[in-house]
C-alpha positions in Angstrom: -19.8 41.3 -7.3 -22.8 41.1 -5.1 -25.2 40.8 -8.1 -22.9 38.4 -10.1 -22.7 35.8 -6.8 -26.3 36.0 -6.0 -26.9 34.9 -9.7 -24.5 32.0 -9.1 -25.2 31.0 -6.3 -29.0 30.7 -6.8 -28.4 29.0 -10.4 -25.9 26.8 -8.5 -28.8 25.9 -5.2 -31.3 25.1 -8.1 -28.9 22.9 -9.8 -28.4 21.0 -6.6 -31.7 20.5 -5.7 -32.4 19.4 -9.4 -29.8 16.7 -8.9 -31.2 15.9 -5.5 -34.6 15.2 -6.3 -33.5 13.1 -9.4 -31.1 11.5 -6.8 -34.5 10.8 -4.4 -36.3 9.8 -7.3 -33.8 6.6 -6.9 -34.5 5.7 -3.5 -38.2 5.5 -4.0 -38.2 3.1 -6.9 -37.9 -0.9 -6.0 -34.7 -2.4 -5.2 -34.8 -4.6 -9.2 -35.2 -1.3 -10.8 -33.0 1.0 -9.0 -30.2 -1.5 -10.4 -31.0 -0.8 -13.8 -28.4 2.1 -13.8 -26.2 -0.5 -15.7 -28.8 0.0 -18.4 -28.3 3.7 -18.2 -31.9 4.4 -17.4 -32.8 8.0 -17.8 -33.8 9.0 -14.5 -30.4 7.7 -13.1 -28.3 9.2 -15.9 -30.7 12.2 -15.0 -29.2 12.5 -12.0 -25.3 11.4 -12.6 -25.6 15.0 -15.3 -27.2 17.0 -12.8 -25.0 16.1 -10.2 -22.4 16.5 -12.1 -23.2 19.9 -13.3 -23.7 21.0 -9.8 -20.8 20.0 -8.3 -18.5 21.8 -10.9 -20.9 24.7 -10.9 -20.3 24.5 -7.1 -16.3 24.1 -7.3 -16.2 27.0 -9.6 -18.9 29.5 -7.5 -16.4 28.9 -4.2 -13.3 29.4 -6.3 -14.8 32.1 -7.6 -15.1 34.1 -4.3 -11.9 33.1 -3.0 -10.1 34.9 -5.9 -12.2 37.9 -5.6 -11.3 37.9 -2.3 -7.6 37.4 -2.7 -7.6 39.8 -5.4 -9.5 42.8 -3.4 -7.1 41.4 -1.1 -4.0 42.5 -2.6 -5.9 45.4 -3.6 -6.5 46.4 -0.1 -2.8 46.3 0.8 -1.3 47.8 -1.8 -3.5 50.7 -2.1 -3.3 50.8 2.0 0.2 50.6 1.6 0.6 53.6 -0.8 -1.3 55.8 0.2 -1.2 55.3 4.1 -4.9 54.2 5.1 -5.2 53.1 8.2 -4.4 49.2 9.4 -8.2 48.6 10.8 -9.7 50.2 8.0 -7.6 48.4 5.2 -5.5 45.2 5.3 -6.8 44.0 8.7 -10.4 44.2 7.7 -10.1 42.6 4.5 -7.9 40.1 6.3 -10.9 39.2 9.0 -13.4 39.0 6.0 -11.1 36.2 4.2 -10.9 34.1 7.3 -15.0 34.4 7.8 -15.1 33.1 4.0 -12.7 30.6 3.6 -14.2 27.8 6.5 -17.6 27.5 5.5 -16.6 27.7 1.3 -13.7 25.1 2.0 -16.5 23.1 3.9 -19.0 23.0 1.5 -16.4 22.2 -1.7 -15.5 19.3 0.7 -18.4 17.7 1.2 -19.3 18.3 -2.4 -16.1 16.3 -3.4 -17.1 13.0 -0.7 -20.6 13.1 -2.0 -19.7 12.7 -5.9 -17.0 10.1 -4.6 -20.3 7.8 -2.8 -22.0 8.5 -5.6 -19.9 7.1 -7.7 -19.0 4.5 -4.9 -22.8 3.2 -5.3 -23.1 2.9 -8.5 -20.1 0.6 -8.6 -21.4 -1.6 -6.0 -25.2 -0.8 -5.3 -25.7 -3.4 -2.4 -22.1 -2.3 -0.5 -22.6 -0.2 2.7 -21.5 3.5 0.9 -25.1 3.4 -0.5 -26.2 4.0 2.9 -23.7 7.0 3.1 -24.4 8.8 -0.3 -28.0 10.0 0.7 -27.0 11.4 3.9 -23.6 13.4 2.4 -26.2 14.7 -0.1 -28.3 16.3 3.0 -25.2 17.8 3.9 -24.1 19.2 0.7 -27.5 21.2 0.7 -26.9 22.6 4.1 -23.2 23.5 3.6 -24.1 25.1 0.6 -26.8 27.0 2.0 -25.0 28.2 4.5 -21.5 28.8 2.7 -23.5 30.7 0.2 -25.1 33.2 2.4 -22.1 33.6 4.3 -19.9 34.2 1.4 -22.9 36.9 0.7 -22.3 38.8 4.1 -18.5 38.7 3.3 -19.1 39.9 -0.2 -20.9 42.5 1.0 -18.6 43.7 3.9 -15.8 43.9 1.5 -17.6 45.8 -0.9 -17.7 47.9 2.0 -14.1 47.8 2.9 -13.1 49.1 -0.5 -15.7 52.0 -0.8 -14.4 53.3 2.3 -10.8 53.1 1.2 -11.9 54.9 -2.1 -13.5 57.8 0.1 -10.2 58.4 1.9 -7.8 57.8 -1.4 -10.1 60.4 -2.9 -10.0 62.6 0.1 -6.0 62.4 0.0 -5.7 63.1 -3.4 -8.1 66.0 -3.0 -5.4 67.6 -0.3 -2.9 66.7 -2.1 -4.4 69.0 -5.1 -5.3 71.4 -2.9 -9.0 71.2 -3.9 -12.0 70.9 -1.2 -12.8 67.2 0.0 
């Protein structure tokens, strides 16, 4: 899963700043022909596709580690459960590595969501005060991305963890149990 979220998450950081820069591409123009949007210019359409593409590919990378998570999850506790590893080693650990997860991912999807809402805010009223507020949510979006994604990386990783060291002692049980060396 390491290798698959790595892929995501950089295609999904890329597609972010690709909407960003289109998006700063607006605020450098003058004030008559940033309004042109109604005309569905193409470097603000540009940016309305890229941003949209990045905030689904951004919904759909978070969602994606929370269900691998909930599913190694239930994993965790079943296989715990059955075959008696220990509570530190199984279902608390992969209990601590949800709660590092879910804050920063839930974060980031938020601020994701209220950015595409100012967006579309400003382009329904360009001179209204949310035009002020779209820029600076975007800022944000980069940083709680950023940071979600590496820290959904170190949990990844830990996890993977978690189960390889629940495999070792399932396979070490079921070697006793067969009476065969560990």
């Amino acid at each position: 899963m390491t290798r698959i979220f790595a892929v995501l998450a950089t295609l999904t950081a890329c597609a972010l700043l690709v909407a960003f820069g289109l998006g700063m591409t607006q605020l450098v123009e003058p004030i008559p022909q940033r309004q042109a949007w109604r005309s569905f210019s193409l470097p603000v359409s540009w940016h309305i596709v890229a941003a949209l593409v990045a905030s689904v590919l951004v919904l759909l990378v978070h969602c994606l580690v929370f269900t691998y998570l909930l599913g190694t999850g239930r994993w965790v506790k079943e296989v715990s459960q059955a075959y008696g590893v220990p509570q530190e080693e199984g279902i608390a650990a992969s209990r601590q590595l949800k709660r590092q997860a879910y804050p920063s991912a839930m974060l980031a999807m938020l601020v994701v969501i209220f950015t595409a809402g100012s967006g579309a805010a400003i382009h329904t009223d360009p001179d209204s005060w949310i035009g002020l507020t779209h820029p600076v949510l975007s800022v944000l979006t980069l940083l709680a991305n950023g940071w979600a994604f590496v820290r959904e990386y170190q949990v990844i990783r830990a996890n993977q963890g978690v189960l390889d060291r629940i495999m070792n002692f399932v396979q070490s049980r079921q070697a006793m149990a067969s009476g065969q060396p560990a």
